[in-house]
C-alpha positions as CSV (number, residue, x, y, z in Angstrom):
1,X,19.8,-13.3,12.5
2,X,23.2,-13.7,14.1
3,X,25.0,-10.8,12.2
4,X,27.2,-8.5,13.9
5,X,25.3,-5.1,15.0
6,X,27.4,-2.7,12.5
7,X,26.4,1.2,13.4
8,X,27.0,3.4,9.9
9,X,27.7,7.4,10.2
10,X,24.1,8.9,9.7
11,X,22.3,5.5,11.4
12,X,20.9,7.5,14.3
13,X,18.1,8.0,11.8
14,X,17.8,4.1,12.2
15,X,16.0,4.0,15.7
16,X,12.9,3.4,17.4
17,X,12.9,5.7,20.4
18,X,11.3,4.0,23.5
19,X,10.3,7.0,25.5
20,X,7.8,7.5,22.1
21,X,3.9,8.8,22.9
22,X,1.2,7.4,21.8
23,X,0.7,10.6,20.1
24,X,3.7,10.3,18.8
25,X,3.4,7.0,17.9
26,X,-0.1,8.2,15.7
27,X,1.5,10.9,13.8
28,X,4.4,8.4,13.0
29,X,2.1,5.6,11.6
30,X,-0.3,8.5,10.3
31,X,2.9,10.1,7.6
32,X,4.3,6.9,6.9
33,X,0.5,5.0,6.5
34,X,-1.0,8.0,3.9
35,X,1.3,7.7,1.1
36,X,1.1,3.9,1.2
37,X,-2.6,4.1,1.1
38,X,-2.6,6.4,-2.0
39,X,-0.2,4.3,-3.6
40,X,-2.1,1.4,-2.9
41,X,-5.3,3.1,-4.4
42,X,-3.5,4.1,-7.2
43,X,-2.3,0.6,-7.9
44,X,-5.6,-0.6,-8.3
45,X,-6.3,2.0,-10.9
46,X,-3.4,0.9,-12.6
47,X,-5.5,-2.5,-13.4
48,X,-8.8,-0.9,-13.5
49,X,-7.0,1.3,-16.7
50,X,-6.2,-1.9,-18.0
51,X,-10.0,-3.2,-17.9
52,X,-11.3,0.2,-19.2
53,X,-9.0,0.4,-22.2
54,X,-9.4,-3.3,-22.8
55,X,-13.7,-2.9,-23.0
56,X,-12.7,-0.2,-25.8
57,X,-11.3,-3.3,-27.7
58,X,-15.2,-5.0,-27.3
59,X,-16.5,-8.2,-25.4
60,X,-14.3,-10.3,-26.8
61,X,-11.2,-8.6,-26.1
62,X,-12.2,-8.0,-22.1
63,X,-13.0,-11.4,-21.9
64,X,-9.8,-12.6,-22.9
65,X,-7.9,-10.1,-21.1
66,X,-9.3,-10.8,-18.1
67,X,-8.9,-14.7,-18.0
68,X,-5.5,-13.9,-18.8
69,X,-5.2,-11.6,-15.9
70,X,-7.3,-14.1,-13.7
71,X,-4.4,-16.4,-14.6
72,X,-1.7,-14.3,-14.1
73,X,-2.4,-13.0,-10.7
74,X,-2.4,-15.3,-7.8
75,X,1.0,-16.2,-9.3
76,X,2.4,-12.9,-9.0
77,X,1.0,-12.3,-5.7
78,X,2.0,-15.5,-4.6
79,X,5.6,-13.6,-5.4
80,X,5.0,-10.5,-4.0
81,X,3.8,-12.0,-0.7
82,X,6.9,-13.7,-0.2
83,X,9.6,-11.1,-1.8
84,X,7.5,-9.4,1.2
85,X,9.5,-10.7,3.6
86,X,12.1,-8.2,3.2
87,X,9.7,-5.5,4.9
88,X,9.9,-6.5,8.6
89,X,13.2,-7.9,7.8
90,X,14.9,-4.7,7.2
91,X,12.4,-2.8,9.6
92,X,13.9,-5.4,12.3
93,X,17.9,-4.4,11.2
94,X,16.7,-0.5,11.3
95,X,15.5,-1.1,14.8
96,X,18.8,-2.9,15.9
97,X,21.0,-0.6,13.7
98,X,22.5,-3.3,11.8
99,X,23.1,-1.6,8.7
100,X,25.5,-5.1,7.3
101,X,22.2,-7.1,7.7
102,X,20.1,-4.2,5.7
103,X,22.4,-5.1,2.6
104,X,22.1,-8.3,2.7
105,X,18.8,-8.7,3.2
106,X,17.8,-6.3,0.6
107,X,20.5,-8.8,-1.9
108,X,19.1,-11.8,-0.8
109,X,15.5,-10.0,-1.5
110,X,16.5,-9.6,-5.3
111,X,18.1,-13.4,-5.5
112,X,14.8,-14.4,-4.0
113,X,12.5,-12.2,-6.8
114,X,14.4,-13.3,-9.6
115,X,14.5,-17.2,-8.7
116,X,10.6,-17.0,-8.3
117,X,10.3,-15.2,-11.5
118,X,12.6,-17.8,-13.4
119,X,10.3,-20.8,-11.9
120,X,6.7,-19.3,-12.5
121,X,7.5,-18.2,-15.8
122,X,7.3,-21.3,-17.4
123,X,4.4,-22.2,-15.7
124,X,2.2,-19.0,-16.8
125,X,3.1,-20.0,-20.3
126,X,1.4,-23.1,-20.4
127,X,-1.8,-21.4,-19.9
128,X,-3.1,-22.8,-23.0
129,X,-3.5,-26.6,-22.6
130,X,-4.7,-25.0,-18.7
131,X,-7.4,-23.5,-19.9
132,X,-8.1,-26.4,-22.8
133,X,-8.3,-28.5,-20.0
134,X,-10.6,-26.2,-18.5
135,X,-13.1,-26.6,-21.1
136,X,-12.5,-22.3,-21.7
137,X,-13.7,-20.6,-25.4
138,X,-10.8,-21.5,-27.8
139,X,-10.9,-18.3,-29.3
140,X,-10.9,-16.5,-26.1
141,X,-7.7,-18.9,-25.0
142,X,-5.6,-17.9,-28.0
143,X,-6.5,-14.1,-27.0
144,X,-5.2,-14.9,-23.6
145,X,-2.0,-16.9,-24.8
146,X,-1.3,-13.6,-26.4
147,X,-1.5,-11.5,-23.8
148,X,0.1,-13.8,-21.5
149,X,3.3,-14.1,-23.8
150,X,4.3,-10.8,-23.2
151,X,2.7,-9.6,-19.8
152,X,4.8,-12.8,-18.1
153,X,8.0,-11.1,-18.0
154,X,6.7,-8.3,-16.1
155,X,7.1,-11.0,-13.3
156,X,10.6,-9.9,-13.1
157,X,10.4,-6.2,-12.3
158,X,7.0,-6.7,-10.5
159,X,8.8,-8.9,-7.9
160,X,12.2,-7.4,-7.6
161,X,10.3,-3.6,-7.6
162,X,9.2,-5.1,-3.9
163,X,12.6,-4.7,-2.3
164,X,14.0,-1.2,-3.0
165,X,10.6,-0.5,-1.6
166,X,10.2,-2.2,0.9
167,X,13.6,-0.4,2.0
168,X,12.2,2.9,1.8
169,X,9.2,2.0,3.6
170,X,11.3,0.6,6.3
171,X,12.9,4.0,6.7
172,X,8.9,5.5,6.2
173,X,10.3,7.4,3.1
174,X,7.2,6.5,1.4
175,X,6.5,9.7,-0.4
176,X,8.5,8.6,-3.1
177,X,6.7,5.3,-3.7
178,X,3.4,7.0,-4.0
179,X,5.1,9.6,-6.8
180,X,6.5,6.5,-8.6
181,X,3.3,4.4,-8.4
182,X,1.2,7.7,-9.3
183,X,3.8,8.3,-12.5
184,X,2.7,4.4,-13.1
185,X,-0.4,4.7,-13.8
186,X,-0.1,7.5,-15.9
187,X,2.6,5.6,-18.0
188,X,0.5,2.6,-18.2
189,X,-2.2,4.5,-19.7
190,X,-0.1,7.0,-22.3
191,X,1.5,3.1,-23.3
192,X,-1.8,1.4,-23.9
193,X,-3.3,4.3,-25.8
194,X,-0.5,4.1,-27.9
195,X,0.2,0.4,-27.9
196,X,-3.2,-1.1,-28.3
197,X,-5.0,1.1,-30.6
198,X,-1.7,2.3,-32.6
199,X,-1.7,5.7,-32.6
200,X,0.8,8.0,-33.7
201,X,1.8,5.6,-36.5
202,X,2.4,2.7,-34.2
203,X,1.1,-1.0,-34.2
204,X,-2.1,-1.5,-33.8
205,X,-1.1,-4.8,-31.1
206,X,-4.9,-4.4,-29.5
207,X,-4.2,-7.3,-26.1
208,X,-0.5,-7.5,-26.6
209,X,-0.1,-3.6,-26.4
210,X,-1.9,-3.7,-23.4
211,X,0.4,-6.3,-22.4
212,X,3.7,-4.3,-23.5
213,X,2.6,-1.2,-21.8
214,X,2.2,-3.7,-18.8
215,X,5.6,-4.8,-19.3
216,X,7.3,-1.2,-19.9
217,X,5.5,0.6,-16.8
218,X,7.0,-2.0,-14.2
219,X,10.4,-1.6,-15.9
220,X,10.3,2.2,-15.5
221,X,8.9,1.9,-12.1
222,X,11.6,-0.8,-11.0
223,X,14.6,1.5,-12.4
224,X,13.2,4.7,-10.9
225,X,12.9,3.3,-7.4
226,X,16.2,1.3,-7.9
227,X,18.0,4.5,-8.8
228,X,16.4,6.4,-6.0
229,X,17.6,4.7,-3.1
230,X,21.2,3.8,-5.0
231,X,21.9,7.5,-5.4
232,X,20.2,9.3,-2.5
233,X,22.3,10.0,0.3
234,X,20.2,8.5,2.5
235,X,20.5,5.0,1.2
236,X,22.9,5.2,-1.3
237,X,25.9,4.1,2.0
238,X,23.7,0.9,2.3
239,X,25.6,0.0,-1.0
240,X,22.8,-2.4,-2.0
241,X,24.4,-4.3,-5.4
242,X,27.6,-4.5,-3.5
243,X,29.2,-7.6,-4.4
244,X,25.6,-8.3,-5.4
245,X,26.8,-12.2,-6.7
246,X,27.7,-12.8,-3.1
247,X,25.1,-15.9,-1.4
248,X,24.2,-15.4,2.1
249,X,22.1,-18.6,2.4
250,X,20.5,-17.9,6.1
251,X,19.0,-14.8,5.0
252,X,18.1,-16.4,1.4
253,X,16.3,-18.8,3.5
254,X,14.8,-16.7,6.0
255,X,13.2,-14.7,3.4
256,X,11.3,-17.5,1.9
257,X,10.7,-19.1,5.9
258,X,8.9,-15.6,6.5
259,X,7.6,-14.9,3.2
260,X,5.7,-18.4,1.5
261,X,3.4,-17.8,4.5
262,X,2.6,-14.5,4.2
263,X,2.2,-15.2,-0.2
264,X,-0.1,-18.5,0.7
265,X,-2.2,-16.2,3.1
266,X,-2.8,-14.1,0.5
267,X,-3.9,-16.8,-1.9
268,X,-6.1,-18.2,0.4
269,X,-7.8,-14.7,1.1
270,X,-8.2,-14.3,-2.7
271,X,-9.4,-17.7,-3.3
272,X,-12.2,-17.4,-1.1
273,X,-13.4,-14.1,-3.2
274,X,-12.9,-16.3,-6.0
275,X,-14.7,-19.5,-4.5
276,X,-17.5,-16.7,-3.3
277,X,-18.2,-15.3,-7.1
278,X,-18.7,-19.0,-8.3
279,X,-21.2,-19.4,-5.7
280,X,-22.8,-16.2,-6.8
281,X,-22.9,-17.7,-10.8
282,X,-24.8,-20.4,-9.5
283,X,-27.7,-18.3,-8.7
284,X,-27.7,-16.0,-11.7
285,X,-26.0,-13.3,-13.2
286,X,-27.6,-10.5,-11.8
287,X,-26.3,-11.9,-8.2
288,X,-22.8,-11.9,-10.1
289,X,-22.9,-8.2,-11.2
290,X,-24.1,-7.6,-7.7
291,X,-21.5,-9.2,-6.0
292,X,-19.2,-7.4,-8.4
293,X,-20.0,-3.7,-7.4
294,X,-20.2,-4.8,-3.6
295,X,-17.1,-5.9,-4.1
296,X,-14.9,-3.5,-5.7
297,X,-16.7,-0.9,-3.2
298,X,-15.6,-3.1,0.0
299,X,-12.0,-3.5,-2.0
300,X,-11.3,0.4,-2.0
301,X,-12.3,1.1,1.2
302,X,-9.8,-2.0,2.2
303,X,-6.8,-0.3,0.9
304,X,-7.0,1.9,3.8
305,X,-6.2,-0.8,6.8
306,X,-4.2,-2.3,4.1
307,X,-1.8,0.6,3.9
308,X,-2.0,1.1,7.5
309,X,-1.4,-2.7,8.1
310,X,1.9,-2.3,6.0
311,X,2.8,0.9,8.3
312,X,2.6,-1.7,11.2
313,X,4.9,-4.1,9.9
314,X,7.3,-1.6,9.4
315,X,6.7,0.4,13.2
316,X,6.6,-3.4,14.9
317,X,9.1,-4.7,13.5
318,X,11.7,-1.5,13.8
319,X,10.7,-1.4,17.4
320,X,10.8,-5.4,17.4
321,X,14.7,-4.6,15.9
322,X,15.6,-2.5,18.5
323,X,14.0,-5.0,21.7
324,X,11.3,-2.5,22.5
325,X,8.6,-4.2,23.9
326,X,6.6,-0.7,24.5
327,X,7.5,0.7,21.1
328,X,5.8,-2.6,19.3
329,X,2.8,-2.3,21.7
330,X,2.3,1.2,20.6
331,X,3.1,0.3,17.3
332,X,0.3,-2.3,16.9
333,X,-2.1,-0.7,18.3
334,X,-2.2,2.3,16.9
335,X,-2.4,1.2,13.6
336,X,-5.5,-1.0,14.8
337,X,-7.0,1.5,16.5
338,X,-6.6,3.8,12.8
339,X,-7.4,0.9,10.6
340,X,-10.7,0.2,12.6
341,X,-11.8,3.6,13.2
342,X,-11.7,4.2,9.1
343,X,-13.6,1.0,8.3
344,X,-15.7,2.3,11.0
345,X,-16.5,5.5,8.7
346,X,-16.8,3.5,5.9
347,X,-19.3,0.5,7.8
348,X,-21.6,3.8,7.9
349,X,-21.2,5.5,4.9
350,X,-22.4,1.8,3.0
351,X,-24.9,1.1,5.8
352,X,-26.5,4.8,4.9
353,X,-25.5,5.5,1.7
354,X,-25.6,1.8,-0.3
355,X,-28.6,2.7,-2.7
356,X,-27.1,5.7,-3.6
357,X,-23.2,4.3,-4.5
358,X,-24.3,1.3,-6.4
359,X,-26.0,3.5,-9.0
360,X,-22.6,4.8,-9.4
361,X,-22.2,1.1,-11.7
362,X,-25.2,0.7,-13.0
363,X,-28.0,3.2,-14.6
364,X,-30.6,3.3,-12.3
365,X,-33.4,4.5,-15.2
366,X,-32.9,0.8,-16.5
367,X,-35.3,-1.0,-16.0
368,X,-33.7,-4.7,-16.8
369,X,-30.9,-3.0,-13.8
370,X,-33.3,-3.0,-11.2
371,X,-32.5,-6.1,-9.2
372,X,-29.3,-6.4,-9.9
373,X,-28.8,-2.8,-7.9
374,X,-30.9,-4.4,-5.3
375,X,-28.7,-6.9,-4.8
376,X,-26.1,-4.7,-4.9
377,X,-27.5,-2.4,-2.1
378,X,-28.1,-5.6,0.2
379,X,-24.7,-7.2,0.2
380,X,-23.2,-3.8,0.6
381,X,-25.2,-3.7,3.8
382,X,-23.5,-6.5,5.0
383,X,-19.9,-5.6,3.4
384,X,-20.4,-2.5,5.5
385,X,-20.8,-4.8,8.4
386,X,-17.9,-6.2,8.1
387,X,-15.9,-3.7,7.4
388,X,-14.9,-3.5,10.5
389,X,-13.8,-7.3,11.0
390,X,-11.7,-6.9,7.8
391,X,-9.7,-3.8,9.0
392,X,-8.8,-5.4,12.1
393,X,-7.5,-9.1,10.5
394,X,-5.5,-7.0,7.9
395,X,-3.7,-4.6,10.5
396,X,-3.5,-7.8,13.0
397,X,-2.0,-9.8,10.3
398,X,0.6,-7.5,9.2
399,X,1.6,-6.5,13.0
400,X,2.6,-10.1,13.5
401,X,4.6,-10.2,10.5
402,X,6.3,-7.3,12.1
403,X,7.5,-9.7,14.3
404,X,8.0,-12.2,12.1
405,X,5.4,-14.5,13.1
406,X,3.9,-15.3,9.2
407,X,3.1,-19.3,9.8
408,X,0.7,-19.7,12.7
409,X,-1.4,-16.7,11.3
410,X,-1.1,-18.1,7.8
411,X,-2.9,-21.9,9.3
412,X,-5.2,-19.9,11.7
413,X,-6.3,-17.6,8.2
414,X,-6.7,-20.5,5.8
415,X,-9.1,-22.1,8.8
416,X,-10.8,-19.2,8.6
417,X,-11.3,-18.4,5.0
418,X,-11.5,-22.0,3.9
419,X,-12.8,-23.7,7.3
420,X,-15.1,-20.9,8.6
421,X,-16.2,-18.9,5.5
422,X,-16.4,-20.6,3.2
423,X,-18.7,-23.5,4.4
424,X,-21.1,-20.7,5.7
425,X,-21.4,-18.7,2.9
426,X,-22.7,-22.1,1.1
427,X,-24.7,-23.6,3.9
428,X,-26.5,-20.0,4.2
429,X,-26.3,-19.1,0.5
430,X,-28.1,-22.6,-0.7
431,X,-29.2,-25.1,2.4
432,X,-30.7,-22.2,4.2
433,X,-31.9,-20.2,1.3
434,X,-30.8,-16.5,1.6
435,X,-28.8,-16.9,-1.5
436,X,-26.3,-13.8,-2.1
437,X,-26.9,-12.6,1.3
438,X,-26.0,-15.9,3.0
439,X,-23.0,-16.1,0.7
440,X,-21.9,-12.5,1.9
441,X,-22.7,-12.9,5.8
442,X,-20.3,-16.0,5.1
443,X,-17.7,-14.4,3.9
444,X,-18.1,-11.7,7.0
445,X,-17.8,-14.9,9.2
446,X,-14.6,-15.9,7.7
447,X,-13.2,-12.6,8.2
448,X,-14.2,-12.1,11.8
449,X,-12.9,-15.4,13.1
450,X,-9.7,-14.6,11.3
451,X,-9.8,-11.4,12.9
452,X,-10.4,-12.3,17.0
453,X,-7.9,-15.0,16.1
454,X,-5.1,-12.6,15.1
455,X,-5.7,-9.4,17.4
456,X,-5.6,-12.6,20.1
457,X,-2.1,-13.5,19.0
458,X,-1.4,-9.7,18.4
459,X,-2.4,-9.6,22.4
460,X,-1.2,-12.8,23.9
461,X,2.3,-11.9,21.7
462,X,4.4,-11.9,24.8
463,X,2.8,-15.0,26.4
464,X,3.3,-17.2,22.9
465,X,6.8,-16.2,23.3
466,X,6.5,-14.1,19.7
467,X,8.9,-11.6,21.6
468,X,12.3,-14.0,22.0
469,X,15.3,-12.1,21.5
470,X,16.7,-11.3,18.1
């Protein structure tokens, strides 16, 4: 990043203070960290909704939906990981006061999100001779084709939504984004009440409603956080759409040299949940529903490190920005020290308390239910185990990218989740014998090599040389 360092009037807000506490440092992480956390949270009800509304449909109808959504997602957050980039990016310019490189950044982050969106369009839609060739229902394919039609265009808000905030958590004005994301879910709902069981004299459009309300709620969502930072006097001198047709290609490129990484780490992560619940429908289904509630337990109490992980991006890389070596030691490590300590918490809340939250999924005065909440208790046990290991690779991970560092940690994950956790959970799951428990303490191996891995890098940062000069 060779621009010109361009101070604005107002950009003393723009700074990473050296002489900063640690107890400074925790509250700063703490009021930026919450509302990401909430938002995050209330992203995943935003799906959930979607599941709920689409069991009202029946079996069928869930079914299809949610092989359409299977298909749908690692594509987006293939997209959102690398429209990502923008984060430390413009944390980095804060830090360095370059409010010229903010712009174009944040232009270059929309060129980015709508060129992704334009190429994986046309590959969603072909969904159908995918799952053909998949040997899926055909019934249940033309369901999905359905849905898919319509939800695929949410690509383009979904991905462009990522920049405006991405600036405002940059500038930890994050309260916003949890009001926007809160009013989301909301919206989402109201449309697929509406929209999929036609009420108030409208359609009856069942799957594609749900897919419209999809659509409309990350249009609203896009154009409220758009207008927000174009018209608040904070942001608005930033003049973001500025000759908005105008290339910069080193920051085009940058964006997608820092963000594929960070999008195929994700993947890989996701994959190996995904690899994991095969394994499980090789033993039986109860294993599956087990697996199912462990894992939407262990995926809540993840959004916690994974908000605070995204508050470390933004700290390390503003301090990063503004060559404060201190400021990004602090930085990292007090977001480690939060995200562990809360997985902490929750490591003993599913150690003690397993038997008691699985019945929360399934009715314990079943009898046919009875192993499958067994299950359910046991790999809890060992999600709450490693709890811990997945707070720290999730904070670790995003403190690197704070630096920019995105490709060594995305080879070192994949060797981890692919090389490491995978082969565990199947040697322990089937050659040993523990079934679902082997394939769980697997996937805790994964996550623990990927986490000493990164807090190694995160610790040796200065030594690797991940602390050149900008």
């Amino acid at each position: 990043m060779n621009e010109p360092v361009t101070v604005a009037p107002g950009a003393a807000d723009i700074s990473h203070s050296p002489a900063d506490s640690w107890g400074a440092e925790l509250r700063a992480t703490f009021a930026l960290a919450w509302p990401l956390v909430i938002a995050q949270l209330a992203q995943t009800a935003l799906t959930t909704t979607d599941v709920i509304m689409m069991g009202w449909l029946g079996p069928q109808a869930l079914a299809a939906g949610t092989l359409a959504t299977t298909f749908l997602m690692p594509f987006l957050l293939l997209g959102i990981g690398i429209v990502g980039a923008v984060a430390p990016l413009v944390a980095q310019a804060r830090g360095a006061r370059d409010i010229k490189a903010i712009r174009r950044i944040a232009r270059q982050g929309f060129w980015v999100a709508i060129l992704l969106a334009v190429v994986l369009i046309p590959i969603i839609l072909q969904i159908r001779p995918v799952f053909t060739l998949l040997g899926q229902d055909p019934a249940a394919t033309i369901r999905a084709e359905e849905y898919i039609q319509v939800a695929v265009w949410m690509l383009f808000p979904a991905l462009a939504i990522i920049v405006p905030r991405s600036l405002l958590s940059a500038f930890e004005a994050t309260r916003i984004i949890l009001f926007i994301t809160v009013g989301g879910v909301v919206l989402n709902a109201i449309g697929n009440y509406l929209l999929m069981f036609g009420t108030l004299g409208l359609p009856r459009l069942e799957l594609r409603g749900a897919a419209l309300s999809t659509l409309l709620t990350n249009i609203a969502m896009f154009v409220l956080m758009l207008v927000y930072v174009l018209r608040h006097r904070r942001f608005k001198r930033f003049h973001l759409l500025l000759r908005f047709w105008k290339p910069d290609w080193s920051r085009f490129r940058e964006i997608f040299r820092i963000g594929t990484p960070i999008g195929l780490t994700v993947l890989a992560e996701v994959g190996l949940f995904t690899a994991a619940a095969l394994l499980m429908g090789r033993i039986g289904t109860d294993e599956v529903a087990a697996h199912a509630i462990a894992l939407q337990c262990a995926s809540m109490a993840f959004m916690v490190p994974l908000g605070l992980g995204i508050a470390a991006t933004v700290r390390v890389g503003n301090a990063y920005g503004g060559s404060d070596t201190e400021g990004i030691r602090k930085a990292g490590w007090t977001a480690f020290a939060l995200g562990v300590g809360f997985m902490a918490v929750a490591s003993i809340v599913f150690l003690t308390l397993g038997q008691v939250i699985v019945t929360w999924f399934l009715d314990p005065k079943v009898i046919e239910n009875a192993n499958a909440l067994a299950l359910a208790a046991a790999f809890l046990a060992v999600a709450g185990i490693f709890q811990l290991v997945d707070g720290a690779q999730v904070v670790a991970a995003h403190a690197l990218r704070g630096l920019s560092d995105t490709k060594i940690p995305m080879l070192l994950a994949i060797l981890g989740y692919w090389g490491v956790g995978l082969p565990t959970s199947y040697i322990l799951g089937f050659v040993v014998g523990w079934n679902g428990v082997g394939i769980w303490i697997g996937l805790a191996a994964g996550l623990a090599f990927v986490a000493v891995v990164l807090v190694t890098r995160f610790a040796l940062r200065e030594r690797l040389g991940l602390l050149r000069p900008r």
